[in-house]
Phi, psi and omega in degrees: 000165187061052189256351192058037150326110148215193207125218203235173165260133201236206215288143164250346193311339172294322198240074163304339162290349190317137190228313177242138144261106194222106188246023187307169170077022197221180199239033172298165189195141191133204170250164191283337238296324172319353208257359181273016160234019144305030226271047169235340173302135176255330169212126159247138160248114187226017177309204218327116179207152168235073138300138186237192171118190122316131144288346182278059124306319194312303195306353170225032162262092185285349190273346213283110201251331186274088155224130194241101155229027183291159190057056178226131181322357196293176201201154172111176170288158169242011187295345176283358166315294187353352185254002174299055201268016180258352188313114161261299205238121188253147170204089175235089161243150175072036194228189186227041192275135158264175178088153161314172168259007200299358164279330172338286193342326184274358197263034193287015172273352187313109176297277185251120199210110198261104151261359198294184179058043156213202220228064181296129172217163199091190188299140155271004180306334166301327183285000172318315180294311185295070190306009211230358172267150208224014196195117176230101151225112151239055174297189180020058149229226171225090206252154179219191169082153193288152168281010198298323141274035171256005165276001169240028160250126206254039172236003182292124165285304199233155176173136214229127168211013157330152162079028197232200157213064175279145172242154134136199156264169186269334197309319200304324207278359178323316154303000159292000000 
């Protein structure tokens, strides 16, 4: 990566076998949209880029266990992820992603899960479930609601919610 590569991501469909994409650090720029027919990836890296769009190219790369799309232009919701359920590490910080997380909720393999700097709102109460994360930031958005349900992941390590409109006490969170 950082090869100072740019253009567009042009046709990928020849190479369906393809398991890892990894273009970070380069100056590509459009939509992904070339990548739904990748359906064997397993990692894609496509951070600082100034890719844009939609992500549901995405939603039906059922294999994808990796995905770095952080410091990029996309826009719109993720809630149609959900059907990502092989995810250990999601990372779209630094993006214009709107909307809840409530697609989230199936990722329950998810380790680490990076949303910060984009314009995310509601309950993290969805994220409740994901019992296996161990790394959370979703600073600087507009996220509301109590932290009350982070409290039964009791492998979470580190967790950046700075910058928010969370109400209420922390006391829930002890079991951490």
């Amino acid at each position: 990566f950082g090869c100072g590569i740019m253009g567009t991501l042009g046709p990928l469909h020849p190479l369906t076998a393809l398991t890892l994409l990894s273009l970070g650090a380069n100056y590509f720029h459009g939509p992904i949209t070339t990548l739904r027919h990748l359906t064997n990836l397993k990692i894609i890296r496509l951070f600082k880029n100034k890719l844009n769009g939609s992500l549901e190219a995405i939603q039906g790369l059922n294999n994808l266990m990796d995905v770095a799309l952080t410091e990029n232009k996309f826009s719109g919701k993720i809630d149609f992820l959900n059907n990502l359920t092989r995810l250990h590490y999601l990372g779209m910080a630094n993006n214009c992603l709107t909307g809840t997380l409530q697609g989230l909720t199936r990722m329950e393999r998810l380790v680490e899960l990076i949303l910060n700097d984009n314009m995310f709102y509601g309950s993290v109460g969805y994220l409740g479930t994901l019992s296996q994360l161990v790394f959370l930031n979703l600073r600087n958005n507009v996220m509301n609601g109590s932290l009350g349900a982070l409290q039964n992941l009791s492998n979470l390590e580190t967790l950046d919610v700075r910058s928010n409109r969370f109400t209420g006490s922390i006391q829930n969170l002890s079991k951490l």
